[in-house]
C-alpha positions in Angstrom: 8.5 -5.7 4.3 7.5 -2.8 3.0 3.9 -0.6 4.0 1.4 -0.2 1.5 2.6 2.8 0.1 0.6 4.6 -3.0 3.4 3.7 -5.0 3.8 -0.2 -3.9 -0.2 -0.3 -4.3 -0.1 0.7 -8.5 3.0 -1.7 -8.9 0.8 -4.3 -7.2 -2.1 -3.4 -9.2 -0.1 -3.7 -12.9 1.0 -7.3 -11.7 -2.4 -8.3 -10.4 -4.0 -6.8 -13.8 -1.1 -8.6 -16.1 -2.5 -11.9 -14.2 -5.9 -10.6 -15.3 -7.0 -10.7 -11.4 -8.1 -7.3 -11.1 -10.9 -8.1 -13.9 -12.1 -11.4 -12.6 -13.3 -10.4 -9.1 -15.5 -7.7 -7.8 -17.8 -7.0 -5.2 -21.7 -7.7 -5.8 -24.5 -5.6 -3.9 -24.3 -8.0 -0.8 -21.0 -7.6 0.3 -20.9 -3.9 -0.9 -23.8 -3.9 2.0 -22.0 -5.8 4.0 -19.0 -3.6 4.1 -21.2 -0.5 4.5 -23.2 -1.9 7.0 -20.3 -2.8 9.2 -17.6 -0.5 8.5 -14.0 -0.6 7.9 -12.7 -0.9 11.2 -15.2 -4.3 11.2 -13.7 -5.3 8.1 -10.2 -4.8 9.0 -10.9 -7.5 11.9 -12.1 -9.7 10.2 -9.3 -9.7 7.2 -6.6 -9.7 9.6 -8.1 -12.7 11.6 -8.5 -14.4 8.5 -4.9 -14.2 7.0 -3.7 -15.0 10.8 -5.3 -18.2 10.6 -5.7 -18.8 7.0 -2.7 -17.5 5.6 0.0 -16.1 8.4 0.6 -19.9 9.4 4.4 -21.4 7.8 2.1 -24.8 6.7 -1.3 -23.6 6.2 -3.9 -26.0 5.9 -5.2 -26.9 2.9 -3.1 -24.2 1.4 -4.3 -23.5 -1.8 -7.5 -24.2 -1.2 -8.2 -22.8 2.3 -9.7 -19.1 1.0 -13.4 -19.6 -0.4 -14.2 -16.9 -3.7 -17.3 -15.9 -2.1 -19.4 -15.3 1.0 -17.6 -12.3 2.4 -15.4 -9.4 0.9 -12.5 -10.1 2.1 -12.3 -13.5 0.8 -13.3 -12.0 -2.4 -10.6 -9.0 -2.5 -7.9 -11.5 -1.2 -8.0 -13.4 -4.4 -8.3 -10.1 -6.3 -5.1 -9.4 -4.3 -3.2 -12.2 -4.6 -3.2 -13.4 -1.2 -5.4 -15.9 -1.1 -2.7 -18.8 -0.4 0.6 -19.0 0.0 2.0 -19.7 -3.6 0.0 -16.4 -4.6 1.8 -14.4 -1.4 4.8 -15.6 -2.8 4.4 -14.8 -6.8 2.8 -11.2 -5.6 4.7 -10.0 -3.0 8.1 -12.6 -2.7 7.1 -13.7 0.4 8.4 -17.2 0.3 6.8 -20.4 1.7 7.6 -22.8 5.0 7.8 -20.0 7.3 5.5 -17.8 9.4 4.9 -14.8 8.3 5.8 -11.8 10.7 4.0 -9.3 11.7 4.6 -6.5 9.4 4.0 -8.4 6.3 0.0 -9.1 7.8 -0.3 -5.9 8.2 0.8 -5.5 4.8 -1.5 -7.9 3.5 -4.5 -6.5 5.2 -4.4 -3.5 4.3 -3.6 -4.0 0.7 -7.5 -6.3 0.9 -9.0 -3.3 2.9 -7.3 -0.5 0.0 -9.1 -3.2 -2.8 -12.2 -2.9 -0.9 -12.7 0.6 -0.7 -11.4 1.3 -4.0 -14.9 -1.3 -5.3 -17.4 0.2 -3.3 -20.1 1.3 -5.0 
């Protein structure tokens, strides 16, 4: 798996915007507080815990239905992303399903939700 490069992110962002993601989610005043008032090392924590338990896992449960689309940023910029579940992981970034997904590729995942984050700060 490849690391979020600047090149990898604008390929990322056309297919997110073709799927008309990039349009339907932003961050409201809360969790643009939330983020400030924290910090990204904070945020990058807590996105990397979530797709470890949420996402990383080869069977997640309730897959498809196991990231809320509110109540924190990251849930928020994951579905912005694309990796919200497993069938998005694997439309957005050909990660297929039915198997755990290694390290590199949560990394990858993370920060592409912490690179959406910043870039919809105030």
């Amino acid at each position: 798996m490849a690391k979020l490069t600047d090149n990898l992110w604008n390929d990322l962002k056309a297919k997110l915007a073709e799927d008309g993601r990039l349009e339907k989610f932003t961050l409201g005043e809360p969790e643009q507080e939330y983020v400030t008032s924290r910090g990204m090392d904070i945020l990058r924590l807590h996105a990397a815990d979530f797709v470890n338990k949420r996402i990383a896992p080869a069977k997640p449960k309730n897959d498809g239905r196991q990231t809320p689309t509110k109540g924190h940023p990251v849930f928020i910029a994951q579905h912005a992303c694309g990796c919200n579940d497993r069938a998005s992981l694997k439309q957005f970034y050909a990660i297929e399903m039915g198997r755990e997904l290694a390290e590199d590729e949560v990394t990858l995942v993370v920060d592409v939700i912490l690179r959406w984050i910043e870039e919809h700060l105030g």
